[in-house]
N, C-alpha and C positions, 0 to 999 in steps of 0.2 A: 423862203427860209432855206437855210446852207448848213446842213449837218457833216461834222469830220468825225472819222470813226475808227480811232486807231486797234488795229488789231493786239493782240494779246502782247504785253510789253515783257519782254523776260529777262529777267535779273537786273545783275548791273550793266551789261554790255546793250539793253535794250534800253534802259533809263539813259543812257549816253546819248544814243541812239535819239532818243525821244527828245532830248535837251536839246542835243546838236542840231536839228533837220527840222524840227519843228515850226520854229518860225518862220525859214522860209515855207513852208507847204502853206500855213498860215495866209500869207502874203500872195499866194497864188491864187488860193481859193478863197480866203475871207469868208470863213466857214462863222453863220452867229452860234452855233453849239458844238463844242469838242468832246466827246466823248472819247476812255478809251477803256479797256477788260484791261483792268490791274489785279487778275488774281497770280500772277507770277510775279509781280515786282520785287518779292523779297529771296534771291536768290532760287528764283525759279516755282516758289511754293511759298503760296500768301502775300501776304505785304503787311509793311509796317505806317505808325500814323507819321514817319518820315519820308519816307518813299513817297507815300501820297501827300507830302508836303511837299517836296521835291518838286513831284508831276504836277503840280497846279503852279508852283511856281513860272514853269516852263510854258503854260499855258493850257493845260486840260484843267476843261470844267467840272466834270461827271465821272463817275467810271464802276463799270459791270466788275462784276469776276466769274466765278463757276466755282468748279468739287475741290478748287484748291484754295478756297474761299478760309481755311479754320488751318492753314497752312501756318501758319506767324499769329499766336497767342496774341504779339504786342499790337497787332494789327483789328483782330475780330473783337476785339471787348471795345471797340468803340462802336460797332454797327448798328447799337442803339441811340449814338448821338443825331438828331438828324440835322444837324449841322455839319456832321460826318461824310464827305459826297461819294459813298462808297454803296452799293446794295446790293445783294446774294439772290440767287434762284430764289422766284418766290415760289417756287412749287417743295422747296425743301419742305417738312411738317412744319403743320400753325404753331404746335405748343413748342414751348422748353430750346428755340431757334432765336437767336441773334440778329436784329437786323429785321429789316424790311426788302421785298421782293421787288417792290417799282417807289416810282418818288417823281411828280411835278417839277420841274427845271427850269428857272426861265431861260431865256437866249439872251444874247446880248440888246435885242431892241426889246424886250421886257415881253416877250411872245412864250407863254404856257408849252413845255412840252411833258409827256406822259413817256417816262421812261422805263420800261420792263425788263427783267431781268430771269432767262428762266433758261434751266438746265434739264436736256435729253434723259431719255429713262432706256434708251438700245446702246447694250455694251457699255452702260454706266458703269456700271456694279453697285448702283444700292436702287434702293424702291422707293422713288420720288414720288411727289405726288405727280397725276395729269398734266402737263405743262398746256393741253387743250383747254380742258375746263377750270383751271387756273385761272387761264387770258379773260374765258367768258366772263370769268368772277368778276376781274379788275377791271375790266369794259364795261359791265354795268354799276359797281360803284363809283366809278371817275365821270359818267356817261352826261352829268350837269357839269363838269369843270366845262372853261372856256378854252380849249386844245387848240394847238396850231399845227401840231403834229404827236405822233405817238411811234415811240421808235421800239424795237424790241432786240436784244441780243440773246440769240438761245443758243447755251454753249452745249453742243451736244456731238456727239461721233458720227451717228449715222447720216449719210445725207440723204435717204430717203424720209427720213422723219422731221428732218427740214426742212422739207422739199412738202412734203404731208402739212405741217402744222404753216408756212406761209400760206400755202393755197386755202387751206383753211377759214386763216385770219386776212387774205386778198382782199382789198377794201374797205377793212375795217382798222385795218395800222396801215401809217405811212410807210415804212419798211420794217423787216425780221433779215437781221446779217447774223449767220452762223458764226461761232467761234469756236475753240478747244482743239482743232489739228493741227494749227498753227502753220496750213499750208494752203496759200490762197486758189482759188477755186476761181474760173474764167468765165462763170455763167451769169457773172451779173446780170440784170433785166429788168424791167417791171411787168410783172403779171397782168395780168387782162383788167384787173379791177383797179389798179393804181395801186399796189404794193410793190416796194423796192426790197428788191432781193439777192441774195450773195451766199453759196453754201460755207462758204469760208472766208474770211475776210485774210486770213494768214497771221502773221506774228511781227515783232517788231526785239529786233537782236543782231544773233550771231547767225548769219549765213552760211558758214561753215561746219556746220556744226550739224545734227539731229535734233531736228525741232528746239535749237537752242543750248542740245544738252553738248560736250564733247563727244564725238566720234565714236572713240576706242571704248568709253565707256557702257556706251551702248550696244554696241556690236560685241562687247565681252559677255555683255547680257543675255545676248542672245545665244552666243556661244554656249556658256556654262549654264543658263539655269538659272543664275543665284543672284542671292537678291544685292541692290547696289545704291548707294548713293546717289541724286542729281549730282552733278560738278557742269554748271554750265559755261558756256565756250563766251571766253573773252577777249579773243583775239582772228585776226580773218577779216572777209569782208563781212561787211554789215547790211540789215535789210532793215527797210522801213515799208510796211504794210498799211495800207488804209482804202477806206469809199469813204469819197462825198458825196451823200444827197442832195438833191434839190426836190424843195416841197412846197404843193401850191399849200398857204395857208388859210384859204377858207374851206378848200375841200378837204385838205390833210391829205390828199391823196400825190405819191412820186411822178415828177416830173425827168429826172433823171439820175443814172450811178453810176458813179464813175468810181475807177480801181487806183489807187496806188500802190507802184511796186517799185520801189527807188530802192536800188544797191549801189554801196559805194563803200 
């Protein structure tokens, strides 16, 4: 099995980005599952049930997000459809939360994947729940499904707790790819026990830009202090971020990752 994983898609200049380039990567890897972290598709903060009509249009199956998850009103009141192919950290609290944390997927040859979804608690700024004892949760209530793979996206800042909760869960998911700095990381590998891993997978946008936002805007930011608007960049070169996996499917465990980093 051939998993595509696009990194964090932002605004519109990423959604172009994603439309344009996609089919061929498509074509190259013949990935049977596309995921990608849609919590930026709506100008950079949340997304809407159009965006995410858009991006399946274009060819993604699935898609994570993270803390920018309640970003677009018109976007989070569907996260209880599960018709819906959109799912939030599932370490956010059980009660009075929106949505589900993971969700079974199949592939395109009708192959079960177990997809997770969980957000870092270092330099978050709120108090999530465990994203360790979470996993353990959702591993032993899925633990009878019939899996072909088990993917995890933890969008989280720090990459020692990245780095921490893979080795952790090493041979128990087929991969754990970090997301949320939106700037790909060169260590891909697979761990000793068959986990595929990646501290950041990067973004998918404006290259010219601060993590997607304008320039000037940010560095004003830092300048003065004061608080500021996103305005993200849609003009420049453009970057498309992504790994594909390869996974044996009776062990679930990685056989290979590879990085995409196409600017153009």
């Amino acid at each position: 099995m051939k998993i595509l994983f696009i990194g964090d898609i932002f605004g519109e200049a990423g959604r172009a980005v994603a439309s344009k380039h996609l089919l061929d990567v498509k074509a190259k890897f013949s990935p049977d599952l596309t995921i990608a972290n849609g919590e930026n598709l709506s100008h950079g903060n949340g997304f809407s049930r159009e965006n995410i009509k858009e991006m399946t249009a274009c060819g993604i199956d699935f898609f994570t997000s993270g803390n920018h998850v309640w970003g677009n009103k018109e976007g989070f009141v569907h996260l209880d459809d599960l018709n819906f192919p959109v799912i939030r950290p599932a370490n956010f609290p059980p009660v009075g939360v929106p949505g589900r944390g993971y969700q079974i997927v199949k592939s395109l040859s009708g192959k079960n994947v177990l997809i997770i979804n969980l957000t870092g608690r270092v330099f978050m700024g709120k108090d999530f729940d465990c994203p360790f004892r979470i996993t353990d949760e959702i591993l032993e209530k899925t633990k009878d499904e019939d899996l072909s793979a088990v993917f995890i996206d933890f969008h989280a800042e720090a990459t020692s707790e990245k780095y921490a909760l893979a080795y952790y869960l090493d041979g128990r998911v087929s991969a754990l790819v970090g997301t949320h700095t939106h700037v790909q990381t060169v260590d891909a590998r697979i761990l000793n026990n068959g986990t595929a891993y990646i501290s950041d997978v990067g973004m998918t946008g404006s290259f010219d830009s601060v993590i997607g936002v304008k320039k000037d805007v940010i560095i004003n930011g830092f300048l003065t202090q004061m608080p500021f608007k996103l305005d993200p960049e849609s003009s420049g070169k453009m970057i498309f971020n992504a790994v594909v996996i390869d996974i044996d499917e009776k062990s679930k465990k990685a056989l290979n990752i590879e990085r995409v980093f196409d600017i153009f």
